[in-house]
C-alpha positions as CSV (number, residue, x, y, z in Angstrom):
1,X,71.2,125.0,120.4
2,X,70.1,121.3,119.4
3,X,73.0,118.9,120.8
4,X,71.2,116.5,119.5
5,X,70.9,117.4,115.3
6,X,74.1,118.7,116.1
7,X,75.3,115.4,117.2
8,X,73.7,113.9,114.3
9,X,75.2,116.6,111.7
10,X,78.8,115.7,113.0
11,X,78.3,112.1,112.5
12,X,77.0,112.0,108.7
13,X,79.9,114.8,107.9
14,X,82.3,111.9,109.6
15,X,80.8,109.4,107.9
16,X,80.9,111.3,104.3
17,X,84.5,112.2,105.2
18,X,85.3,108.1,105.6
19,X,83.4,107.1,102.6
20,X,85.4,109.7,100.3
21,X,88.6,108.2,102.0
22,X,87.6,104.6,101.5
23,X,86.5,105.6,97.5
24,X,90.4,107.1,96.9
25,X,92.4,104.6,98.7
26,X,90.2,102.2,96.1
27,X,90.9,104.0,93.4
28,X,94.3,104.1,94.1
29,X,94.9,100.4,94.8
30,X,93.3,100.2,91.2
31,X,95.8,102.4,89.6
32,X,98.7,101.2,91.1
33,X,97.3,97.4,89.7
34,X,96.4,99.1,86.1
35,X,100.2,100.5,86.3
36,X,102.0,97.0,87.8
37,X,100.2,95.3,84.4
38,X,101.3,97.8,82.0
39,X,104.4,97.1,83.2
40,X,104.5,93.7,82.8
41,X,103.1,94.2,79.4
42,X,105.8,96.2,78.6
43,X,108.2,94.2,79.6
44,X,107.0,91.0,77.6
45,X,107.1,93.1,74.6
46,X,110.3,94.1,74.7
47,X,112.2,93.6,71.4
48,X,115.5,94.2,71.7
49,X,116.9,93.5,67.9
50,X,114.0,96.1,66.9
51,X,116.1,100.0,67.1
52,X,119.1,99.0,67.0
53,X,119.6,101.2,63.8
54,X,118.1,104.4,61.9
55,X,117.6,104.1,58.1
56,X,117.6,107.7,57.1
57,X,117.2,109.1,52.9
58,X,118.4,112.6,52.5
C-alpha cells in the first residue's frame, strides 16, 4: 500500500469536498439576497386601492 498517494488521494477528496461546500453556501447567500429584493420590490409595489372589487358580466 502507498501511504503516501494515499495520503495525497484523501487530501484532494477533502479539498473537493470543501470547494463544493464553499460553492453552496455561495449560492445560497445569493438566493437568500435575490429573495430579500423581491421582497422589497414587492412591497414598494403594493397598491392597495387596486382589488378592492370584481367587475363581473354574466
Amino acid at each position: 500500500m502507498d501511504i503516501p498517494a494515499l495520503s495525497v488521494a484523501m487530501s484532494h477528496s477533502k479539498l473537493k469536498i470543501d470547494v463544493g461546500i464553499s460553492v453552496l453556501k455561495m449560492a445560497q447567500d445569493h438566493a437568500a439576497q435575490q429573495s430579500q429584493q423581491m421582497v422589497q420590490m414587492m412591497a414598494q409595489s403594493v397598491q392597495p386601492h387596486l382589488g378592492g372589487t370584481l367587475d363581473l358580466k354574466v
